[in-house]
N, C-alpha and C positions, 0 to 999 in steps of 0.2 A: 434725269437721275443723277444724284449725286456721288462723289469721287469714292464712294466707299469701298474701304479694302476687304474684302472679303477673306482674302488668304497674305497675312504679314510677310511669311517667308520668301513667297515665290511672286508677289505682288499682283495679284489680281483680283482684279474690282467685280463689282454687280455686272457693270457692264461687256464687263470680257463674259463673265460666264452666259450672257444674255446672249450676247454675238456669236459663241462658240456654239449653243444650244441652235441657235437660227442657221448655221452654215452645217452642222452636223449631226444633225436630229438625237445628237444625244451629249453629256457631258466632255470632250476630251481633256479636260481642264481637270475635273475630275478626275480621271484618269492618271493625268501627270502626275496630279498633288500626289494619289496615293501611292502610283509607282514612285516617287522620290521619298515617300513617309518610310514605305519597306526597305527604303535605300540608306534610309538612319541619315535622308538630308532634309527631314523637317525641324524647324527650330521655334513653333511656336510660339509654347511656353517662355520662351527668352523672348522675341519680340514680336508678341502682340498686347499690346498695353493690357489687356482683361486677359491675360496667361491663354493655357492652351487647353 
């Protein structure tokens, strides 16, 4: 699988959320992004080349 970013802000790939899902039958990754989105520390829209 390729280097692909999945989340620009917080930098993580297909492959992190793939290994995160296998060690922990469910999202933590997901988890983070959102606890830090409520946290007003997501910045998408600024850097991820296709906005947010």
């Amino acid at each position: 699988m390729e280097r692909d970013l999945i989340c620009y802000c917080f930098g993580y790939t297909a492959r992190d959320i793939i290994n995160d899902l296998r060690a922990h039958g469910r999202s933590t990754i997901f988890e983070t992004i959102a606890a830090e989105k409520r946290a007003g520390k997501c910045h998408c829209a600024d850097v991820n080349p296709k906005g947010g």
